[in-house]
C-alpha positions in Angstrom: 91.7 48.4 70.5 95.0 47.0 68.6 97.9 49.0 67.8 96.6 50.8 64.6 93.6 52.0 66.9 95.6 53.3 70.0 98.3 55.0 67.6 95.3 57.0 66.0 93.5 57.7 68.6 96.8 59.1 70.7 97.4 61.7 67.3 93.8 62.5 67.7 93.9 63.7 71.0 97.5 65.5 70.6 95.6 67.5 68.5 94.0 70.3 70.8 97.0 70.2 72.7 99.2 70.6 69.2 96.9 73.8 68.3 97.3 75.1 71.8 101.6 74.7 71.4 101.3 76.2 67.6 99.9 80.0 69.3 102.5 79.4 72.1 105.2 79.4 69.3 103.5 82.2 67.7 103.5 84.3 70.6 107.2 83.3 71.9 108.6 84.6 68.7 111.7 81.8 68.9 111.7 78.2 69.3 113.8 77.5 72.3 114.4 73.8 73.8 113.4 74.2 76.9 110.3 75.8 75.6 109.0 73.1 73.4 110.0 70.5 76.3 108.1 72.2 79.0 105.0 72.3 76.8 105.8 68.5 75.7 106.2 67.7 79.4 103.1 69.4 80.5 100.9 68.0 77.4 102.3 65.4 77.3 101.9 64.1 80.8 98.3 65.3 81.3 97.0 63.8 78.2 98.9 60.2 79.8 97.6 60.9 82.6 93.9 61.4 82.0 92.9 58.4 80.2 94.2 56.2 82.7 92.0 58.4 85.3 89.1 57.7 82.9 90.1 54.3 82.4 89.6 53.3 85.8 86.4 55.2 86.2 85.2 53.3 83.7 86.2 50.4 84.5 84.1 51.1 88.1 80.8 51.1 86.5 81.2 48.9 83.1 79.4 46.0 84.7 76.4 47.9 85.3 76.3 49.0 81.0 78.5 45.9 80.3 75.3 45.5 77.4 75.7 48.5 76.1 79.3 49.5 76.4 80.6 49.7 72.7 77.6 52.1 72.0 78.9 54.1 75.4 82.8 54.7 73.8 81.0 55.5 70.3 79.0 57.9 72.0 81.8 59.7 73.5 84.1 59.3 70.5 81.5 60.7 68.1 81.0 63.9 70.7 84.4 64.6 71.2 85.2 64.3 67.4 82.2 66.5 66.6 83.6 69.3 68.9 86.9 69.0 68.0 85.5 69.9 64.6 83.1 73.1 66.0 86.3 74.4 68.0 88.6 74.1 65.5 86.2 76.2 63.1 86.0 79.1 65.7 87.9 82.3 66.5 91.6 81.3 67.0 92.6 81.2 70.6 95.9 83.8 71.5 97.8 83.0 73.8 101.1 84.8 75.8 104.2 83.6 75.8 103.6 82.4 79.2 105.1 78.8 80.5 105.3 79.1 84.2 103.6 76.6 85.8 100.0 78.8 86.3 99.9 79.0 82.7 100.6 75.7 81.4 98.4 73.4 83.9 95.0 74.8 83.0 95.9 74.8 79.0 97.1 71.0 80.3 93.9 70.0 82.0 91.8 71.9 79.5 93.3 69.8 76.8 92.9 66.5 78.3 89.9 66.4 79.3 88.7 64.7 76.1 91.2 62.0 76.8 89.3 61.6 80.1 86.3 60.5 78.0 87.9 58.6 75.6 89.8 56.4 78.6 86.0 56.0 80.0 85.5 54.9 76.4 88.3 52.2 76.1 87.1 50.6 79.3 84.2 49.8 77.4 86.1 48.3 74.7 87.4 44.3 75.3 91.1 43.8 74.5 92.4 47.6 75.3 95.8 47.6 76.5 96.0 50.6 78.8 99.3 51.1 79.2 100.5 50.4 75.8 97.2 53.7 75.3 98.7 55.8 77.9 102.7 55.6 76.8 101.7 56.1 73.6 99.1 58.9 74.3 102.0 60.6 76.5 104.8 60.0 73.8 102.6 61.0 70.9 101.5 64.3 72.5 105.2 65.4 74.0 106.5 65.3 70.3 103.7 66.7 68.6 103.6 69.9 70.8 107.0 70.2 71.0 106.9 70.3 66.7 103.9 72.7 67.5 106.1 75.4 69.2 108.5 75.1 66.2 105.7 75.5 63.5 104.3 78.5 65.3 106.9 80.4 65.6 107.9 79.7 61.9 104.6 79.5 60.6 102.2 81.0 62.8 99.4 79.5 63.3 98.7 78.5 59.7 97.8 74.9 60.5 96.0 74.9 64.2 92.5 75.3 63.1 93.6 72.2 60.2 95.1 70.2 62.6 92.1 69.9 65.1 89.7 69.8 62.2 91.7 66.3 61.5 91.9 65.0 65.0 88.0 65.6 65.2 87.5 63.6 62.2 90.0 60.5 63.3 88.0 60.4 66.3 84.8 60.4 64.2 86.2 57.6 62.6 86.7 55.3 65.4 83.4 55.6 66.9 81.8 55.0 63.7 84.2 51.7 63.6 83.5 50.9 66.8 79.3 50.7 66.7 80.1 48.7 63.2 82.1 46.2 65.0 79.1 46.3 67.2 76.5 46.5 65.1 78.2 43.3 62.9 78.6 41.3 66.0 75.0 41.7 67.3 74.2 40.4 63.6 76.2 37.3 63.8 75.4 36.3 67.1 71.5 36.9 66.5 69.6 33.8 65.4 68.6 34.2 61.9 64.2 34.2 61.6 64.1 30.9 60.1 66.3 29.4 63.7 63.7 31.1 65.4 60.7 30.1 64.4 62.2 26.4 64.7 63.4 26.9 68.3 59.9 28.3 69.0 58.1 25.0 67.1 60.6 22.3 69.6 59.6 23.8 72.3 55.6 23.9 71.8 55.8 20.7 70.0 
């Protein structure tokens, strides 16, 4: 994954996360600092945190579907796109104006566990830079939810459904780029029928 990829795929994954901070600024009425840095913080640091966690997971068994890999991290792009969608076109979530610790880690872990799957997915991908994934993932996600607790309490929650609706589609987008990379490579590398059936004539003849 280059740059382009990894600064996608990190707005991508804010986006549950984003949703989740917009009814949190709905619910607290006023945007206060230390509100939108605790969600930030909390968000933020999960969403880092899991991919790396996935990541090295992956990493631990890649060898054994080293042949099938790219079609693994399309998979699980493709599934967690396609849910982001469903969710996103459900009842809307409320949520208290709670952000003590209890509250915040299991909307944190809840969030991230997408970008669990999606750092199982990058260890399937050559070239990934996991740290450059996971700062930006962490960065990405703190300022997007911190915005969030702004735009709920000015806006409600006008644009949470919308915004994981677009995060499911970005992630859609990269598995579908991912198995035509793959797809395209298996094509090139392929002999074409007319190498074959010459290969197959030098050695009988």
């Amino acid at each position: 994954m280059g740059i382009t990829e990894l600064l996608l795929t990190a707005v991508a994954l804010a986006m549950d996360a984003f949703a989740i901070s917009i009814c949190k600024g709905l619910s607290a009425g006023k945007a206060k600092i230390k509100h939108m840095i605790t969600v930030g913080l909390y968000f933020g640091g999960f969403q880092a945190l899991m991919p790396l966690l996935g990541y090295w997971l992956g990493k631990s068994f890649s060898s054994l579907i080293s042949n099938v890999a790219p079609l693994v991290a399309c998979g699980l792009l493709l599934l967690i796109g396609i849910n982001m969608i469903r969710e996103s076109c459900g009842c809307d979530e409320c949520q208290d104006a709670d952000f003590s610790p209890k509250a915040m880690i299991p909307l944190a872990v809840a969030t991230s566990i997408d970008a669990l799957a999606v750092g199982i997915g990058m260890a399937m991908l050559d070239g990934t830079n996991i740290t450059l994934a996971v700062i930006l993932i962490g960065i990405v996600t703190f300022i997007f939810c911190a915005i969030g607790i702004k735009i709920g309490a000015v806006f409600g929650a006008k644009y949470q459904s919308a915004a994981e609706r677009a995060g499911g589609i970005v992630l859609i987008l990269m598995g579908l780029k991912v198995l035509l990379e793959y797809i395209f490579e298996k094509t090139l590398s392929a002999p074409s029928l007319l190498e074959g059936f010459k290969m197959l004539f030098e050695r009988i003849f």
